[in-house]
C-alpha positions in Angstrom: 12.3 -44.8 17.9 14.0 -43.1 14.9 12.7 -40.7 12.4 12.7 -42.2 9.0 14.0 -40.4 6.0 11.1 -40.2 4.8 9.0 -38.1 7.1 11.9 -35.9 7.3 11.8 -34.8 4.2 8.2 -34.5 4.7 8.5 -32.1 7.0 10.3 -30.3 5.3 8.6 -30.0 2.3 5.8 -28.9 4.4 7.7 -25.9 5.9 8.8 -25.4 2.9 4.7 -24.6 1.0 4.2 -23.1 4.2 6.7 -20.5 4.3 6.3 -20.3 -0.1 2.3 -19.9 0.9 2.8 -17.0 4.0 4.9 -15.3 1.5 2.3 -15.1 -1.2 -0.5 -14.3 1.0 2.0 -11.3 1.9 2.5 -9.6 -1.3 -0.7 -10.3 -2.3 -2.2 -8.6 0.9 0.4 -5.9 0.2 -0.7 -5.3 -3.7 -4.5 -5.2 -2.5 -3.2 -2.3 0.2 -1.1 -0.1 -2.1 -3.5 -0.3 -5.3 -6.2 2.4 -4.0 -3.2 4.6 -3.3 -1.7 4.3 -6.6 -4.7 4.9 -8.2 -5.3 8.0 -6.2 -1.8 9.4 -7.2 -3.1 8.4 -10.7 -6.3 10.6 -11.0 -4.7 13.1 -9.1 -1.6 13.7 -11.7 -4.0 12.9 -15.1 -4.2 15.8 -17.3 -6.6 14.5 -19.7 -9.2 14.7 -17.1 -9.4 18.5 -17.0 -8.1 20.1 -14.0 -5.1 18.9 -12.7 -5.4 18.3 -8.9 -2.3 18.0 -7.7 0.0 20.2 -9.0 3.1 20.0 -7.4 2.9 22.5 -4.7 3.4 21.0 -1.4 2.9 24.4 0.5 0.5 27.0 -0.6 2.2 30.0 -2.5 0.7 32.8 0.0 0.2 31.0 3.6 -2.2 32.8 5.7 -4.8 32.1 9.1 -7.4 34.0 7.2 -8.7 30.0 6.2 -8.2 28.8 9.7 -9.7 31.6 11.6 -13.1 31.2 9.7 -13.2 27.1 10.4 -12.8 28.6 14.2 -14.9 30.8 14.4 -17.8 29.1 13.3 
């Protein structure tokens, strides 16, 4: 029994909307994961909105336990 041309190229158009298909479902998923954090980075950086939140210090200017010790204590 031989496989005709024909369902050859069958299957291989299948693979083919499969594969096209698993990709879209992936950036999709992966646009629906990163938009909440892009639009946190966006509020947090507006200036329009008042206070800016975020501004630019990764570690605080004076570092000190005095914070910590009080969360401890309690």
């Amino acid at each position: 029994m031989s496989i005709g041309r024909n369902q050859v190229t069958r299957r291989g158009q299948r693979a083919f909307w499969v594969e096209g298909g698993s990709v879209l479902l992936a950036i999709m998923l992966l646009i629906w994961s990163m938009l909440p954090v892009y639009n946190m980075f966006l509020i947090a950086l507006d200036p329009e909105e008042g206070e800016v939140e975020f501004d630019g210090n990764l570690w605080p200017p004076e570092p000190s336990l005095e914070g910590f010790r009080s969360v401890v204590t309690q």
